[in-house]
N, C-alpha and C positions, 0 to 999 in steps of 0.2 A: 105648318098649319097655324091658323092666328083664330084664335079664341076671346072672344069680347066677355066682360064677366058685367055688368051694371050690379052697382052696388048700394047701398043706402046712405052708409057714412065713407067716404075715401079715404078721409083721414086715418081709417082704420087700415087700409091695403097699407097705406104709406110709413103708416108704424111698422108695421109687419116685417116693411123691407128696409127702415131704421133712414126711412129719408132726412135727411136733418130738416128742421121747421125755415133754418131761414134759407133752403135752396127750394123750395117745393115749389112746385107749379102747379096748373089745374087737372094734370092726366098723369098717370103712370100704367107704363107698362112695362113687360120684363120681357129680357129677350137673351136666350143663351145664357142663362145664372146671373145678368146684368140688369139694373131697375134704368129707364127712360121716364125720368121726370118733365112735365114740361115738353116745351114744344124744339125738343131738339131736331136741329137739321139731318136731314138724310146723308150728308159727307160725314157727319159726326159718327153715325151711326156704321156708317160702312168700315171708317176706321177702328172703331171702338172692333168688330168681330175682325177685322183681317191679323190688328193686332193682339188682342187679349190680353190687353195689360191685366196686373192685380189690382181691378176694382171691383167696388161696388155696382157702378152706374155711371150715367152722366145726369147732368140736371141742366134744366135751362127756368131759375125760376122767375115766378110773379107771369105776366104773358104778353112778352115786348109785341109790341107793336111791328109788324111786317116779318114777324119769323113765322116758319113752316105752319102753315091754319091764321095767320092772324093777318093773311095779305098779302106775304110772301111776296114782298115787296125788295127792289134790289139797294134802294138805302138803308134798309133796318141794320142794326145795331145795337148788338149785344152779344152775352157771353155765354159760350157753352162750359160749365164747370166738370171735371172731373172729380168722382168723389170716393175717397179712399176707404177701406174698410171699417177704419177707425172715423169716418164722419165728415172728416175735411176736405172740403172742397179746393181745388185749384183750377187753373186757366186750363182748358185743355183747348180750346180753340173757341178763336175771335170772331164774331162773326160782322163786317165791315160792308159798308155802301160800295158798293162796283160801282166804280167810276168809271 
């Protein structure tokens, strides 16, 4: 079941779920006890529940240009971060121009 909430201030849902300020993107949603900052890709997503690591989330911040909603374009380029419970993000996957 997927539930839409509109909100006044986001910045507030994003506190909520302890997004760090500098991975945040323009959407967040949660899915399976996990926050989706940003316009992560849909393989990201698929991995992120097949495995269940110990996170938080993933983020994909700021709103790159050709990722999922912004064009979806096959040269865009940029990063999906994983973000640990403690707030640090790392690579969790690359997201590269198909050549």
């Amino acid at each position: 079941m997927v539930k839409a909430e509109e909100v006044v201030d986001i910045e507030v849902v994003k506190d909520r779920f302890n997004v760090p300020t500098d991975l945040r993107g323009c959407h967040t949603a949660v899915v399976a006890g996990y926050y989706l900052e940003g316009h992560v890709p849909l393989e990201a997503v698929t991995r992120l529940l097949a495995e269940r690591p110990d996170l938080a989330g993933l983020a994909v911040p700021g709103m790159p240009v050709g990722s999922l909603g912004m064009g979806d374009s096959p040269s865009a380029s940029y990063d999906v971060m994983s973000v640990g419970r403690d707030g640090i993000g790392t690579l969790y996957q690359a997201v590269r121009p198909k050549i």
